[in-house]
Each structure stands twice: as structure tokens, then as C-alpha cells.
N, C-alpha and C positions, 0 to 999 in steps of 0.2 A: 324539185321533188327528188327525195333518194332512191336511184336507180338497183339499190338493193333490194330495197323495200317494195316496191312497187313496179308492176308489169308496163314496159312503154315501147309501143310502137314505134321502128323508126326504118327514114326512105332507106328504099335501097340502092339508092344512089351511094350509102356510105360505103358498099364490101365491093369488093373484084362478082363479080355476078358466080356462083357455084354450079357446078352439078348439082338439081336436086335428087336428093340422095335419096326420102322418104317420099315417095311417089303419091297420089291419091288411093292406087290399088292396095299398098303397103296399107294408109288410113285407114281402107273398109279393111283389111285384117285385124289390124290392131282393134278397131271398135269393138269386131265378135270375137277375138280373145277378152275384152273388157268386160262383156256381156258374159263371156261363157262362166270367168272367173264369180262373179255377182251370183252366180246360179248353183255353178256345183263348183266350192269352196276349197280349196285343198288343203289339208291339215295343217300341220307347221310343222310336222315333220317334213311331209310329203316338200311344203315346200323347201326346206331348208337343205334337202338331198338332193333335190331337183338343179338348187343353185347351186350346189357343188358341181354337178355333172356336168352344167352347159360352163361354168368355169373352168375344169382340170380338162374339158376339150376345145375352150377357146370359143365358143359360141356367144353370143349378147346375151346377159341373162332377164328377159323379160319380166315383172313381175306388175302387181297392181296393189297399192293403198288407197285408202278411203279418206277425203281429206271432212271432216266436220268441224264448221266454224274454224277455231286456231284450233285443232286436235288434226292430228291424223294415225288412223286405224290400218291397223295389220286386217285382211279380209275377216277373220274371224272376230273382229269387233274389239280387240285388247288395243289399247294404249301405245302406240311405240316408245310413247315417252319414258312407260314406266320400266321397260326394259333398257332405258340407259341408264351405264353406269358415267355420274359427272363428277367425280374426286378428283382422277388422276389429272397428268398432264393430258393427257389425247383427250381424256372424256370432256374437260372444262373447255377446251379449245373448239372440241368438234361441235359441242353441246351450244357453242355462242352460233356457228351457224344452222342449227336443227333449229333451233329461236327463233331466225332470222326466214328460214323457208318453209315453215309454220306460218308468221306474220303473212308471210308470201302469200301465200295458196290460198286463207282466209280471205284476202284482198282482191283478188283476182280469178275471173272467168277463162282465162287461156295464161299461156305461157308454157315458158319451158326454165327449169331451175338445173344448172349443171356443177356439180360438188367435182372438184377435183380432189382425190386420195395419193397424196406419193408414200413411195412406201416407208417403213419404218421399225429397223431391227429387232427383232423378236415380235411383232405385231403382223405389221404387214406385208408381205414378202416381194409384192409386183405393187406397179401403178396400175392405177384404177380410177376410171372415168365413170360415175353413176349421173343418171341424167331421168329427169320426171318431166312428163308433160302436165299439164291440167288438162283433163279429159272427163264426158257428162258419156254414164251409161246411156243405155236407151229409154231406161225409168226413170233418167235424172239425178243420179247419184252421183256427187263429184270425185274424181278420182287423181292419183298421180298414177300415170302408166310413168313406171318405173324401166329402165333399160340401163344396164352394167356393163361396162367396156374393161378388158382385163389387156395392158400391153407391157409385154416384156423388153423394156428398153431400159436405157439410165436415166438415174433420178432429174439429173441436169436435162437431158433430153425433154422429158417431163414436165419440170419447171417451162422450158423454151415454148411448147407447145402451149400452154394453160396463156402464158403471157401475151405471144402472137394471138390469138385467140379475144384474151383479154382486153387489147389493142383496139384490135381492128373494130371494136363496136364499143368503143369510147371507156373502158375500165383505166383504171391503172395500171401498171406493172405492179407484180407482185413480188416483192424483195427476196423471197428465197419462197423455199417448198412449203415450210410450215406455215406459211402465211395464207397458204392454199386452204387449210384445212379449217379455219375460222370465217372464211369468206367465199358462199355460195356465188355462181355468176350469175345472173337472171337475161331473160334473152328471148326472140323470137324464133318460132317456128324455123326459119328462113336462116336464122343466123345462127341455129341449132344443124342444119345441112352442111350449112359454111363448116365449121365445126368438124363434121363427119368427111368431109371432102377433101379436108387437111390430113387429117390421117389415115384416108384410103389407102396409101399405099406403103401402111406400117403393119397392117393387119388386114385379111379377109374378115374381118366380122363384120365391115362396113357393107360389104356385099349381102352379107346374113341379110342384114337388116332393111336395106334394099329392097329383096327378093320377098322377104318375110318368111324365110326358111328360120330367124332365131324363133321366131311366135310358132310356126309350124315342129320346129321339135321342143318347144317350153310343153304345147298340148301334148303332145304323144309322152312326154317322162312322166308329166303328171300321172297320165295315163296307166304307165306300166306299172310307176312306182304306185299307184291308189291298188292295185292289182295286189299290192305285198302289203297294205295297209291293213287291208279287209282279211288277209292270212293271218296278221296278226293279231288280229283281236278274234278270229273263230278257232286259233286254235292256243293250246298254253305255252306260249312265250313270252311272260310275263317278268320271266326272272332278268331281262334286259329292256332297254327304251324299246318303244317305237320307232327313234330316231334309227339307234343302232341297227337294231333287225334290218328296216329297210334300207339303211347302206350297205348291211353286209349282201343284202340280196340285191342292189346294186353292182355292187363288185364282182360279182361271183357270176352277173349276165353281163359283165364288162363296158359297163353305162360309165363306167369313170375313165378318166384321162390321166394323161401323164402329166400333164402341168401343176403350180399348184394354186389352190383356192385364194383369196386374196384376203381375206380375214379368216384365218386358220380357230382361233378360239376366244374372242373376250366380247364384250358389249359396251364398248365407247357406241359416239352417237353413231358414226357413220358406219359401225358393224350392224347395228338395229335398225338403222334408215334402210341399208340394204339389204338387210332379210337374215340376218347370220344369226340366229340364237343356239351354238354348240356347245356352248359351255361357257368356262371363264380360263382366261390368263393372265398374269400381273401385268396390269399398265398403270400400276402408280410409281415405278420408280422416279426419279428427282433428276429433273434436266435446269441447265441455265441456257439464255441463249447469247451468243457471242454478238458482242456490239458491234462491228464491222461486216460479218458477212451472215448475221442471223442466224448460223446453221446450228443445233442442238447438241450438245455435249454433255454427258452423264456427268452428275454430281456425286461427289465424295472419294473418288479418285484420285486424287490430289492431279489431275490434268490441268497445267498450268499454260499449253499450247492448244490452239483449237488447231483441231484436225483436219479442218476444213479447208481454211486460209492462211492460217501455219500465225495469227493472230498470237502475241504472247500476253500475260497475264500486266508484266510489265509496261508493256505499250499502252494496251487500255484500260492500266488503272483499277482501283477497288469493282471495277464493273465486273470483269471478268473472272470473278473468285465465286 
């Protein structure tokens, strides 16, 4: 059976045994964020400001989708699908695994689906760890609790970690980064800690998540930010977004950090799986990718050496043009 595809149990006699990192108490948090979310909805703005803040200050960005049948729903009942864009390179590539963790969540009663983002010049700026549990409200509504890992390291670093990981609970190795972003990992509860346990000590947010201090400050922004939401529609500030007004009135109560957001502007799949609809940026330029060490190299530049592995044009043949 494909372990992409489908949710599978396995001993844990396979891993080095972990800290577990998400506790039972962490659980009952996460359910009545799950609950709270199902009840009182938070806009798309609200949410998309919200994900900025716990981003540019480094906190887990918690969020929740609604998974129906192969579909899954932004809370507000829209489509995610249809806010992706699939032309460019990133969109076709991300879009084969949005497909793939669709099929997923259709199929399956528990699990956990973990996307690895490395970054990617003029898109994405940091690595990015986004990670969904399948999780049942208390009405029975299926859900992905969503949860965003932002770590400022090197991309090779990045790569090392997705792989070890990938490893240790029977995947392949992944030949380079971009081969991250086509290929979800699928995984248990337990082997989602493993996970978390490894990179405890690359970031405090593992702690966040621990404690259940990221779910505790995702309530309270919604909070603050729904506060400038309801300003904005009683009074005339109509000559700008919703969005805008309430980041500006983010800013100006100093809810933003100094880091930066991890999808700044477009809607490939993995900006819309993780909550990001601020706009648009060009991600259809034209990449090849180098036959020896995979890594992406802009087209129509006349680059005849990959930058990568110092690979020439010559060595590998009509491939490399």
C-alpha cells in the first residue's frame, strides 16, 4: 500500500523513543481551540493578519481547515482549491502535493500530513515547516488542525532535517529541496513528536506548542484583531481593505514582529494550504533543473554553470540548456 497515500500505523519499536512533546493537556487545548474556531469564525482577514503576527514574532501559527470528502474548506466554507494558482513552476509542483493530502484526509480518520517549504528567492524568504493533524470537532466535523513552523536556518540545513526525519520512518531521501515541495510526508501522532523533538533545540516554538501558549496567543490576536474588524465596518473606512485597516491597526499596537512572514505575497498551493491570501507575486518565471544536483536555475540567462555544484553545460549535455 502507498505510504503517501494512505494513513499507516507503525511499532514504535522503529524511532529512538522521543520526548513527547504534545502532551494530552496540550490535546484538550487544541480540541477547544478546534471547537471555538467552528463557532465564532474569524474573517480572512482577521485570519490572515493574525498569521502574519504569530510569524514576524516566531510563534506556531495555529490555524483550522475543514476537510469534506476530497475537498477542504478555509472555515468560511470557500474552497482552498480555488484560490490556487497552478501555471507557474511552484504552483504545478506544490499543487501535485495539495492532490496528494486531499486524497489523504478523504481516506483517513487520524493522522498527521507534514509539507516541508524550503525557501525560495523572491517567494519565500525562511524555511517553513506546516504540519495538519485530522482532528473530529465535538459535532463531528472533520478537521485539519493546521500548525506552521517558521526556522531561520540554511536551506541545506533544511534539506538535512526533512531527510533525517524522512529516514527514520521508512521514506526516502529526498534529492534536494525542491523535491520537498511535490511530496507531503504522512506520519503518526508519535512520529509527528519525533519530529518536534529534533528540532527543539533550533527554536522555542517547540516549547510554544508544548505549553499550548501558540493556541493561547492564536485566541487572544483573533481577539484583538476581531476588535478592529467590527471598527471597520461601523465606521467609513471603506476607501481601503479590511485586510489593510487591520494590519495597519496591528502595527500601530505593535502585534507585529520583526521577522519576516514566510509567504510574503502570491498563491501557489502551499501559500493557500497555509492561510496566506495577500495578494499576488510573479511565480511563473521559467526554471530548468540541473541533472546532477537537482537544484533550480533561472532560464534565459544564458547560465551555462549551475550555481549550485559548479555542474557545466558541457558536462551534462543538451540537458542542461
Amino acid at each position: 500500500m502507498n505510504k503517501e497515500l494512505l494513513f499507516q500505523e507503525k511499532p514504535l519499536s522503529v524511532f529512538i523513543a522521543p520526548e513527547i512533546i504534545v502532551s494530552n493537556e496540550e490535546f484538550e487545548f487544541e480540541q477547544r481551540f478546534i471547537d471555538e474556531c467552528l463557532t465564532s469564525i474569524p474573517s480572512e482577514a482577521v485570519e490572515d493578519v493574525s498569521s502574519e503576527v504569530h510569524e514576524t514574532n516566531r510563534i506556531p501559527d495555529p490555524r483550522i481547515l475543514i476537510i469534506d470528502d476530497e475537498k477542504i474548506l478555509r472555515l468560511d466554507k470557500k474552497l482552498v482549491d480555488d484560490s490556487i494558482e497552478k501555471t507557474s513552476y511552484l504552483g504545478k509542483l506544490e499543487y501535485e502535493a495539495f492532490e496528494k493530502i486531499k486524497y489523504w484526509s478523504a481516506k483517513n480518520e487520524e493522522g498527521v500530513e507534514i509539507w516541508f517549504s524550503p525557501s525560495f528567492e523572491g517567494v519565500y524568504p525562511v524555511e517553513k515547516i506546516d504540519i495538519g493533524e485530522i482532528r473530529h470537532a465535538s459535532d463531528g466535523t472533520k478537521v485539519l488542525l493546521k500548525k506552521a513552523i517558521l526556522l531561520d536556518i540554511e536551506k541545506d540545513g533544511f534539506l538535512d532535517i526533512a531527510n533525517n526525519f524522512a529516514l527514520s520512518i521508512g521514506y526516502e531521501k529526498f534529492v534536494s529541496s525542491e523535491k520537498l515541495r511535490s511530496e507531503p510526508v504522512f506520519c503518526t501522532r508519535n512520529e509527528m513528536n519525533f519530529l518536534l523533538s529534533s528540532i527543539s533545540g533550533l527554536t522555542n516554538q517547540i516549547e510554544m506548542i508544548a505549553s499550548g501558549e501558540d493556541l493561547k496567543k492564536k485566541t487572544e490576536t483573533y481577539e484583538r484583531l476581531s476588535i478592529h474588524q467590527k471598527i471597520y465596518y461601523s465606521t467609513n473606512h471603506y476607501y481601503r481593505s479590511e485586510y489593510h485597516y487591520i494590519r495597519e491597526r496591528a502595527e500601530e499596537e505593535r502585534m507585529m514582529g520583526k521577522n519576516s512572514v514566510s509567504c510574503p505575497s502570491s498563491k501557489t498551493a502551499f501559500q493557500s494550504f497555509s492561510g496566506d491570501y495577500r495578494g499576488e507575486t510573479r511565480t511563473d518565471e521559467a526554471y530548468f533543473e540541473c541533472p546532477r544536483c537537482h537544484g533550480l536555475i533561472k532560464s534565459g540567462l544564458g547560465i551555462t554553470t549551475c550555481p549550485h555544484c559548479g555542474l557545466t553545460k558541457e558536462q551534462a549535455g543538451s540537458t542542461c540548456g
